[in-house]
C-alpha positions as CSV (number, residue, x, y, z in Angstrom):
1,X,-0.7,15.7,10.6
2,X,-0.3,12.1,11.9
3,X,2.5,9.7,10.5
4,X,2.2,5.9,9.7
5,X,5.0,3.2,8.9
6,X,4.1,0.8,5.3
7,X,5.3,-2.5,5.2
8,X,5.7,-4.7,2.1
9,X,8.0,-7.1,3.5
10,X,9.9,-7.2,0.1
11,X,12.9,-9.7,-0.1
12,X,15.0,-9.0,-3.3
13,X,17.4,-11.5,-4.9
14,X,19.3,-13.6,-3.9
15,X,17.3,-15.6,-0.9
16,X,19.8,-16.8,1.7
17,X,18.9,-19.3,4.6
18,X,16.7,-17.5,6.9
19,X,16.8,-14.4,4.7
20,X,12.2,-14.1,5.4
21,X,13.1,-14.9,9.4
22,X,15.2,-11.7,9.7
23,X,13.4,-10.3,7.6
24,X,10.1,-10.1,9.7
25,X,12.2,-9.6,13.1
26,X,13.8,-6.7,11.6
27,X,10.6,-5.2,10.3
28,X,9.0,-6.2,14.1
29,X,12.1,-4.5,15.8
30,X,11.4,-1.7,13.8
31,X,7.6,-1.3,14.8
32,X,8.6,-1.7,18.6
33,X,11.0,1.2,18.0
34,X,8.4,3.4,15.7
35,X,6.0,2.7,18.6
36,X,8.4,4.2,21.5
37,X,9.3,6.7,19.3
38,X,5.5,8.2,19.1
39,X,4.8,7.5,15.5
40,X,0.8,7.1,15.0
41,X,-0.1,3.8,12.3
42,X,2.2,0.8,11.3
43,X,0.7,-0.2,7.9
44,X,0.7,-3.7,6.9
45,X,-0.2,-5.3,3.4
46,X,-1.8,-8.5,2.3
47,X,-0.3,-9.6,-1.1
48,X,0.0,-13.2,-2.2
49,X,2.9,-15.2,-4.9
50,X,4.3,-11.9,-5.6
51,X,8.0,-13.4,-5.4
52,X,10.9,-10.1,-4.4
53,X,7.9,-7.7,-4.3
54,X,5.9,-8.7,-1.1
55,X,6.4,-11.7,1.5
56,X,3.7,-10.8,3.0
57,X,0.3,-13.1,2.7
58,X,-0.8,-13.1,6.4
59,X,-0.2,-9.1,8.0
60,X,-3.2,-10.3,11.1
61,X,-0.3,-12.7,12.0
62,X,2.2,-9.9,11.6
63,X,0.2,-7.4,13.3
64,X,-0.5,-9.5,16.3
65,X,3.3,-10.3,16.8
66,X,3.7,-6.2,16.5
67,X,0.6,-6.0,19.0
68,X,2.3,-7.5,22.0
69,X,5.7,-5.2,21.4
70,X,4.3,-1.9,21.6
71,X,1.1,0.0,23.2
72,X,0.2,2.9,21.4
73,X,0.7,3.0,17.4
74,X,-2.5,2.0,15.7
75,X,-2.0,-1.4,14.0
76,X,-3.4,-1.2,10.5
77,X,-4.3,-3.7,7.5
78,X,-3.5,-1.9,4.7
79,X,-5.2,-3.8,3.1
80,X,-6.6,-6.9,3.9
81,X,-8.1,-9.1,0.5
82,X,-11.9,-9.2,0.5
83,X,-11.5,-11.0,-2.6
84,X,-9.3,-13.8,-1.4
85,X,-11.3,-14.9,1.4
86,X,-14.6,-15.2,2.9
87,X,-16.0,-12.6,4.8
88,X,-16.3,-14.6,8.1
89,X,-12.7,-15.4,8.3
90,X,-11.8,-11.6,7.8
91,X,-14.4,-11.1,10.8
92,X,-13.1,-13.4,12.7
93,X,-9.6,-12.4,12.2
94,X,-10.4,-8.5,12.7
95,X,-11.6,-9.0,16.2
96,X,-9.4,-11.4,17.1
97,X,-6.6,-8.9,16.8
98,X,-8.7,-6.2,18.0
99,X,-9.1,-8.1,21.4
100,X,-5.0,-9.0,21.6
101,X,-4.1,-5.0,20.7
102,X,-6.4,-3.9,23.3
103,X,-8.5,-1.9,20.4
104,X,-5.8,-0.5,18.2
105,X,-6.7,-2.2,14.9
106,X,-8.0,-0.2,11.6
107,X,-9.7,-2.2,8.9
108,X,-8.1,-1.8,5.5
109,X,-9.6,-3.6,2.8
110,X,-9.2,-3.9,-0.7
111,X,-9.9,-5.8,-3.9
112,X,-5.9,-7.4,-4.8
113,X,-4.0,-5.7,-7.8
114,X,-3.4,-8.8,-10.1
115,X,-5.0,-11.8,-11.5
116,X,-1.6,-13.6,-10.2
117,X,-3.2,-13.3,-6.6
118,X,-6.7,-13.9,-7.7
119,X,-6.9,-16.3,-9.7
120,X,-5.3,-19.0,-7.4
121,X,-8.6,-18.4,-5.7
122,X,-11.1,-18.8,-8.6
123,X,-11.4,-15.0,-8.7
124,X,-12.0,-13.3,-12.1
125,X,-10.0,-10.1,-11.9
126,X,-13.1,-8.5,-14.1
127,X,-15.2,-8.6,-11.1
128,X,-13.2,-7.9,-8.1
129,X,-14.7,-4.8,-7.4
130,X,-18.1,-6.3,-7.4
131,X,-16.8,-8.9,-5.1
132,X,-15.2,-6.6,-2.7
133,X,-18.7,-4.5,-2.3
134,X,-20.3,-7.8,-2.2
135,X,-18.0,-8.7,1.0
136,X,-17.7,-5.3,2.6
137,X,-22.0,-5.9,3.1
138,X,-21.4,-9.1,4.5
139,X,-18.5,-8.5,6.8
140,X,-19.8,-5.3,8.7
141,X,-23.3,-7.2,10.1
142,X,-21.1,-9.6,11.4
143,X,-19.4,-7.4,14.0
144,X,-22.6,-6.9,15.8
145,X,-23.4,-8.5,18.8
146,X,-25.8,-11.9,18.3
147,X,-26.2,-13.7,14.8
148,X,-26.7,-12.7,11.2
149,X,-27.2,-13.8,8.2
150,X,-26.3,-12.3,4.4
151,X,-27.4,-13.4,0.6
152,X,-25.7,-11.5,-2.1
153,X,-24.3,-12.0,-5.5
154,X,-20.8,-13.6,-4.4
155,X,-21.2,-14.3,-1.2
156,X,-24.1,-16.6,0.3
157,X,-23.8,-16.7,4.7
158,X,-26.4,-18.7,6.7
159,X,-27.7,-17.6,10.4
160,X,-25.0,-17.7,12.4
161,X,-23.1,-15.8,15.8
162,X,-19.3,-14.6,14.3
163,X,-17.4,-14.5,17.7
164,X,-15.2,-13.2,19.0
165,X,-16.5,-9.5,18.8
166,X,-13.7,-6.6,18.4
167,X,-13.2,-4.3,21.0
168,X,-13.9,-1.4,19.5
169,X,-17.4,-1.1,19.0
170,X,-19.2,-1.3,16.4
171,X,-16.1,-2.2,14.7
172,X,-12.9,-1.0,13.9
173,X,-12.1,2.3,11.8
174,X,-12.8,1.3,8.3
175,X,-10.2,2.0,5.1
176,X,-9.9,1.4,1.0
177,X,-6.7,1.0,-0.9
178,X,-6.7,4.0,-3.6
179,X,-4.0,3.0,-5.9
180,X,-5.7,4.1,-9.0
181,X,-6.2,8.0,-7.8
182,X,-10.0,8.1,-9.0
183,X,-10.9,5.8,-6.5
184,X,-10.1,8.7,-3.6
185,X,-13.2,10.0,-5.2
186,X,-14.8,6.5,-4.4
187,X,-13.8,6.5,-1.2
188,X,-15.3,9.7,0.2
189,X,-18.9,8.6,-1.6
190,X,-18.3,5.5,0.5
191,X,-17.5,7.2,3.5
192,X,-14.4,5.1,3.6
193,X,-10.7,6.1,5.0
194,X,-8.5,6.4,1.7
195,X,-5.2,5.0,1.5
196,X,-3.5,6.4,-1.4
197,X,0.1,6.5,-2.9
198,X,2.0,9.5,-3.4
199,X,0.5,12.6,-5.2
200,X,3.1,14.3,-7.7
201,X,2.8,17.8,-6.4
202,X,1.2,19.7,-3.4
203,X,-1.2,21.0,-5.8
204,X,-2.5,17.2,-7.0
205,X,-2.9,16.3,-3.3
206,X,-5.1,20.3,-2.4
207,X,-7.4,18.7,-5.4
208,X,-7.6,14.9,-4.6
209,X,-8.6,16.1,-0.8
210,X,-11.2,18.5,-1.7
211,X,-12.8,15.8,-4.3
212,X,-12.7,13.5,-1.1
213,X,-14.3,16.1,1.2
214,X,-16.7,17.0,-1.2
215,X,-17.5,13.5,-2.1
216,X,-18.0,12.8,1.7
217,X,-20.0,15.4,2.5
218,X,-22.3,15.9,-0.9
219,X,-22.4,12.5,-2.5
220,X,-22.3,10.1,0.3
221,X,-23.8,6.4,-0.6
222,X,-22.6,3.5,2.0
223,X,-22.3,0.3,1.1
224,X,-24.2,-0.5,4.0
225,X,-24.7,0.3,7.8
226,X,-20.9,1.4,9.1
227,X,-19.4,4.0,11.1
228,X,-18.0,6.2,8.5
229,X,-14.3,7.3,8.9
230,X,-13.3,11.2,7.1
231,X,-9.6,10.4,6.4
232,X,-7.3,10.6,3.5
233,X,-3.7,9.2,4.1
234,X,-0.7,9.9,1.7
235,X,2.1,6.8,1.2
236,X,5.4,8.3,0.4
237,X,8.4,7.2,0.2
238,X,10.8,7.9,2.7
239,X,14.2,8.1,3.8
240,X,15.9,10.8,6.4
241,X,19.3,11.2,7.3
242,X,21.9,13.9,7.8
243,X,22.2,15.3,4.5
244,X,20.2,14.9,1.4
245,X,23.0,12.8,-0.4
246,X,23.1,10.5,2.4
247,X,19.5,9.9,2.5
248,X,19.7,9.5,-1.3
249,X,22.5,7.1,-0.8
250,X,20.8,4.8,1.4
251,X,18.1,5.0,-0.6
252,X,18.6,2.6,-3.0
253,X,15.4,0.5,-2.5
254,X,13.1,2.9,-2.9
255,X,13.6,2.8,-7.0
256,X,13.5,-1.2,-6.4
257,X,10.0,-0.7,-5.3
258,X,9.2,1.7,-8.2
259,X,10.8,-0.4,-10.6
260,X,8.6,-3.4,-9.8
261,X,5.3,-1.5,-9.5
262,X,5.9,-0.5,-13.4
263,X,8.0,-3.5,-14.8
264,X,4.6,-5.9,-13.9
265,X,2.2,-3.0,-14.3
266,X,2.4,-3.3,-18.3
267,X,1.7,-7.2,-18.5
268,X,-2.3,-8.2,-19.0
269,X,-4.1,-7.5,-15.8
270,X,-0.9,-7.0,-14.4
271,X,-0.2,-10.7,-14.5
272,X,3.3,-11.8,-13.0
273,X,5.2,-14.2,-14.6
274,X,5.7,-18.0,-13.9
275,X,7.6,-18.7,-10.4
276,X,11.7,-18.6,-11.2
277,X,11.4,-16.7,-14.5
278,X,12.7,-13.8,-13.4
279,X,15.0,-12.0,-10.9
280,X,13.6,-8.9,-10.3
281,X,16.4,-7.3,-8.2
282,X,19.0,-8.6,-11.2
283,X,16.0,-6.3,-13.9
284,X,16.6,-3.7,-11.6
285,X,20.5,-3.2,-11.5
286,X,20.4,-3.9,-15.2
287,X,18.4,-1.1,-15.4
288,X,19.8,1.3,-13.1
289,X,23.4,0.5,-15.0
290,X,21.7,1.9,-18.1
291,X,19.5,5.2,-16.7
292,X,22.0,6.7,-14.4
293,X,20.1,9.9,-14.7
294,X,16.5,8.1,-13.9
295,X,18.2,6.4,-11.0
296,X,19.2,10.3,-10.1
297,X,15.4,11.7,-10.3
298,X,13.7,8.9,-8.7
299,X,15.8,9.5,-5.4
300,X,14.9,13.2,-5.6
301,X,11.0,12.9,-5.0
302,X,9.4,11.9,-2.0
303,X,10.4,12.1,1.5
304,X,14.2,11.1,0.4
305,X,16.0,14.1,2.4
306,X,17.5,15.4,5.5
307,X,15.6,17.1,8.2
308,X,15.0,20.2,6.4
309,X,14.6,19.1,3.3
310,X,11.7,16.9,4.9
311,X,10.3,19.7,7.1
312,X,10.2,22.1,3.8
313,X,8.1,19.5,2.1
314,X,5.8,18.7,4.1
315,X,5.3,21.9,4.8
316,X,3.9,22.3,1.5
317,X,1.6,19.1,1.6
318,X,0.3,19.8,4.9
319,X,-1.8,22.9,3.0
320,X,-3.8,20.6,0.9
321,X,-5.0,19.2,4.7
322,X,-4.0,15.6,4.4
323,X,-4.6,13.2,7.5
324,X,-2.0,10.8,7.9
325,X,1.5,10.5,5.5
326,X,2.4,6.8,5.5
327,X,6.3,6.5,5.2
328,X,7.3,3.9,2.9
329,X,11.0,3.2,4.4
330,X,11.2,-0.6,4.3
331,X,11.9,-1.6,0.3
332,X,14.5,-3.2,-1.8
333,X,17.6,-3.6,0.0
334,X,17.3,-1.0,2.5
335,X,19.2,-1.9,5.6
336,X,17.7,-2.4,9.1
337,X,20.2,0.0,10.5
338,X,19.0,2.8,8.2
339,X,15.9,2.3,8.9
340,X,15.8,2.8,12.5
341,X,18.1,5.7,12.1
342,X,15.7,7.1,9.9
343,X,12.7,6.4,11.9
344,X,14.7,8.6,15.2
345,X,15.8,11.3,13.1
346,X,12.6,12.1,11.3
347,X,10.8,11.3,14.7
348,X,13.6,13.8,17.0
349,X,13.9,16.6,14.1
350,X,11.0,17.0,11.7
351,X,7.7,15.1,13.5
352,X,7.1,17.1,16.6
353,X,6.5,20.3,14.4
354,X,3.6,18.6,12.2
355,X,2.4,16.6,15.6
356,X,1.6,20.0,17.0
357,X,-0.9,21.2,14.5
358,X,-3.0,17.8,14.7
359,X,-5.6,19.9,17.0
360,X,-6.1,22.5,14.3
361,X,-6.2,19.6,11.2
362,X,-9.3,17.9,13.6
363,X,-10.5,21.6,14.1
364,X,-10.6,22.6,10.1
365,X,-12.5,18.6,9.6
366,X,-14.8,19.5,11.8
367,X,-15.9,21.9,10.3
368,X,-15.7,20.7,6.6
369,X,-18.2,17.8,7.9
370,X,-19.9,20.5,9.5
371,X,-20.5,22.3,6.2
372,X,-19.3,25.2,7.9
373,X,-16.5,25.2,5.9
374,X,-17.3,25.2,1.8
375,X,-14.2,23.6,-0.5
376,X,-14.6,24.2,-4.0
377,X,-14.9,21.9,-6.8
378,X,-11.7,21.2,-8.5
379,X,-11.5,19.5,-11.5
380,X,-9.1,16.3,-10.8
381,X,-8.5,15.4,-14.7
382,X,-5.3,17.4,-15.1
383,X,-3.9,15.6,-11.6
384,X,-4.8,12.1,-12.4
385,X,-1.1,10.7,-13.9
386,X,0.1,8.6,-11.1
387,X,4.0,8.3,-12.2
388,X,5.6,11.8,-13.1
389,X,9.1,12.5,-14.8
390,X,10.7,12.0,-12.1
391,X,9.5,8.1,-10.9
392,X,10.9,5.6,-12.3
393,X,10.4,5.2,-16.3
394,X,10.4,1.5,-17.5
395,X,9.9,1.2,-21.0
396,X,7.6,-1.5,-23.5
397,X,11.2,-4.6,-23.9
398,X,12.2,-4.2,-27.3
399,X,12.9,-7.7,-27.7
400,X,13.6,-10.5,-24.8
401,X,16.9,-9.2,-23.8
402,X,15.2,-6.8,-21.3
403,X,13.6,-9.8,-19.6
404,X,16.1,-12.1,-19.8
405,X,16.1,-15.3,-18.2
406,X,17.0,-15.6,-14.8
407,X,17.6,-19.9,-15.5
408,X,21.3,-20.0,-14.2
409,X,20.3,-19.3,-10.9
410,X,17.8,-21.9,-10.6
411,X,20.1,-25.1,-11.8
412,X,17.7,-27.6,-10.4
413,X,14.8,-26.4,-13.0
414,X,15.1,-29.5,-15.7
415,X,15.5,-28.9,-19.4
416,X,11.4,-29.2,-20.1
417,X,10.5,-27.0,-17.3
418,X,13.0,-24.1,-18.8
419,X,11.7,-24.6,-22.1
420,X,8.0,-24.4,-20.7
421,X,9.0,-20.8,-18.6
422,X,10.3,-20.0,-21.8
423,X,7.3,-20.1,-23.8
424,X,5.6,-18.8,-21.2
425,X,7.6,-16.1,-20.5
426,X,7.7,-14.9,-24.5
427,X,3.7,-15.1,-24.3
428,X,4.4,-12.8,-21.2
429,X,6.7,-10.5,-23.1
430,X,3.8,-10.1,-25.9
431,X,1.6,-9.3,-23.8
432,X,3.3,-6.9,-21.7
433,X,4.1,-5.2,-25.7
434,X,0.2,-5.1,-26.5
435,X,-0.8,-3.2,-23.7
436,X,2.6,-1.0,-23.6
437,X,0.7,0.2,-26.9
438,X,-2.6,0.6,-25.7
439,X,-1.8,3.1,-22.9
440,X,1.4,4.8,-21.6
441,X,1.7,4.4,-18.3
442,X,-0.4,3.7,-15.0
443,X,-1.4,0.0,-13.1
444,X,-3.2,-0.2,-9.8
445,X,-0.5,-1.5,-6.8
C-alpha cells in the first residue's frame, strides 16, 4: 500500500494579514518534510470562489513550488478542471511541470463540483460531464510529439505543435475524481486511476475495488488513445498522535471539512452563496456547540488515532486491495505543528509495515489484469451511501437562524448591498429546503 498527502488549502474565518501567505508555506514545508520522510503522492486540488473551503485555484503553481523542494514523492493534480479551461492550457501546463519535476507529475482531472465554479466560465453544470469527455479527447493527442488537431462537441482545436512535451512519455499517469462512488465504476471502464473519498467500512471499499477491477478488465471503453493506469486510491481523513484522544483533540478540522462538504451540498447544484454571506467556520462552531455527541462520532472514523489504532485499521482496508490511501491532514484549523508531527509519527510507527507489502499488492494486480486472478461480482447498491452515522449530520435550516448572517463582520458592505445578500441568501435558504426534501443526503465534492 502506497500513501499520499491531500491538500485543500482551506483558510477558515477570520482572514488575518498574510493568513493565504503562511498558509501555502506551511502546506510547502509540510510537502518538503512528507517527501524526506518517504511518503509516495502529495495531492493537490483545483477549486475556484469557494471562500474558507479551498484557496486553491492554481495547484500547477503549487506543485511546481513543491517540485523544487523535494525529489521523490509524486506530485499530483487531484484534480485539475477540464471544464474551466481549454485543453491546450492544461497541456501545456502538464508538461511544463513534468519537465521542472523531472517526471514526477500524475494527471488528475475532473469535471468541478458546483455551478459556483462553473458558471463564472459560461459552463452549464448539466453538461460538465460531456465537457470533460469532450476535453480528455482533445488533451491526450496533444502530448504527442509533432502537431494535431481536434473537432468535437465543446471543444474545436486547429493544426497546431503543443510544446513543451512532458517527460514522461506518452504522458503522465492519468486519474478521475470519484466523489460520487458510482463513478469508481466509471473509472475502471475508462481505464482511469480513481480518486475517491472515504468508504464507510472495509467491506464497502472489498466491493468498490472489485467493481473497479472488474470494470477494467471486462468492460473497458477509452475515451480515446491513452496509457491506461489500474489504480484505485482511498482519501481519508487523518490525524496520528500518541493516544487516540490526542489525535482526536487536534483534530478539530477534520469535522470543519465535513461540515462544509454537507452544509453546501443541500443547495441547487450545490450552489454557494453570494461572497460575505456567510462565515463558514462561525456555522461550524455554532453547530458543534449544539451536537456535542456528532462532534464525538465524527472524530472517531477515519484515520483519527494513534499508532495502533491506525495500524489496526488499515489493516483491515488493506484486504479489500486498495492502491494508494490519501491522508487528508491539512483542514479547518489544524495547526502546522500537528501536522508535521503527524506526518513523522505515522511515517516512523505505522507506514513501514504497509510499505513492505507494496511488492505483493503489484504481485496480486498483476494478476487481476492478467485474468489469472477471477474477482466476483459484487453488487455495490447496498455500499453506495457516501456519509454514515458517524460523519457529520447537517440538517434541512428550519428557518434562517441556522444561516444567519455573517453582516457584522463585513462593516464596509453598504445598507443596499446587505439587503441584496439578504434576498439572495433567503432564495438560497429555499432552495437548499427544496432539495433537503427531495433526497436525504449525498453531493459530489
Amino acid at each position: 500500500m502506497k500513501f499520499g498527502i491531500f491538500y485543500e488549502l482551506q483558510l477558515p474565518r477570520p482572514w488575518q494579514p498574510e493568513g493565504e501567505f503562511r498558509l501555502y508555506q506551511n502546506a510547502l514545508d509540510q510537502v518538503e518534510l512528507a517527501d524526506r520522510l518517504g511518503y509516495d503522492f502529495a495531492w493537490e486540488v483545483e477549486h475556484h470562489f469557494l471562500e474558507e473551503y479551498s484557496h486553491s485555484p492554481a495547484p500547477e503553481v503549487f506543485l511546481a513550488a513543491a517540485s523544487q523542494r523535494t525529489r521523490q514523492i509524486r506530485l499530483a493534480h487531484g484534480i485539475m478542471q477540464l471544464t474551466t479551461v481549454h485543453p491546450a492550457r492544461v497541456a501545456e501546463r502538464i508538461a511544463a511541470l513534468d519537465l521542472v519535476s523531472g517526471g514526477r507529475v500524475e494527471f488528475g482531472m475532473g469535471e468541478s463540483a458546483s455551478i459556483t465554479e462553473l458558471e463564472p466560465f459560461d459552463r452549464d453544470f448539466g453538461e460538465k460531464r460531456a465537457v470533460w469527455e469532450d476535453a480528455v479527447r482533445a488533451v491526450i493527442p496533444m502530448f504527442k510529439d509533432g502537431g494535431c488537431e481536434y473537432h468535437g462537441t465543446h471543444f474545436d482545436f486547429p493544426l497546431r505543435n503543443v510544446v513543451p512535451k512532458p517527460l514522461q512519455k506518452p504522458h503522465p499517469p492519468l486519474w478521475v475524481a470519484c466523489s460520487q462512488l458510482d463513478t469508481i465504476e466509471m473509472a475502471g471502464r475508462r481505464g482511469l486511476g480513481a480518486l475517491a473519498f472515504q468508504f464507510l467500512s472495509a467491506d464497502a471499499a472489498y466491493a468498490w475495488v472489485h467493481a473497479y477491477y472488474n470494470a477494467f478488465t471486462k468492460r473497458l471503453d477509452k475515451l480515446t488513445d491513452y496509457v491506461t493506469n489500474p489504480n484505485i486510491a482511498l482519501t481519508s481523513y487523518f490525524m496520528c498522535a500518541e493516544t487516540d484522544e490526542e489525535a482526536r483533540r487536534r483534530a478539530d478540522g477534520i469535522p470543519f471539512f465535513q461540515f462544509a462538504l454537507r452544509f453546501y451540498g443541500l443547495s441547487p447544484n450545490r450552489k454557494r452563496p453570494e461572497p460575505g454571506t456567510v462565515n463558514l467556520w462561525d456555522e461550524y462552531e455554532k453547530w458543534k456547540r449544539e451536537n456535542p455527541d456528532g462532534l464525538a462520532r465524527a472524530l472517531s472514523g477515519g484515520l483519527i488515532g494513534s499508532p495502533e489504532t491506525l495500524r489496526r485499521r488499515l489493516r483491515r482496508f488493506e484486504t479489500s486491495h486498495i492502491d494508494q490511501v490519501i491522508l487528508l491532514n491539512q483542514a479547518g484549523k489544524n495547526t502546522h505543528e500537528h501536522i508535521c508531527e503527524s506526518l513523522e509519527l505515522f511515517a516512523r510507527e505505522v507506514m513501514p509495515e504497509f510499505h513492505a507489502h507494496e511488492p505483493a499488492q503489484q504481485a496480486w494486480k498483476r494478476e487481476v489484469l492478467a485474468r489469472e486472478i477471477e474477482l466476483e461480482e459484487i453488487d455495490t447498491a447496498p455500499f453506495r451511501e457516501r456519509y454514515g452515522p458517524n460523519s457529520v449530520q447537517v440538517r434541512a435550516a428550519a428557518d434562517t437562524a441556522t444561516l444567519r448572517p455573517a453582516f457584522q463582520a463585513y462593516p464596509s458592505q453598504s445598507y443596499s448591498r446587505i439587503q441584496r445578500g439578504s434576498r439572495l441568501r433567503r432564495a438560497w435558504i429555499s432552495g437548499r429546503l427544496e432539495v433537503a426534501r427531495s433526497r436525504s443526503s449525498g453531493s459530489e465534492h
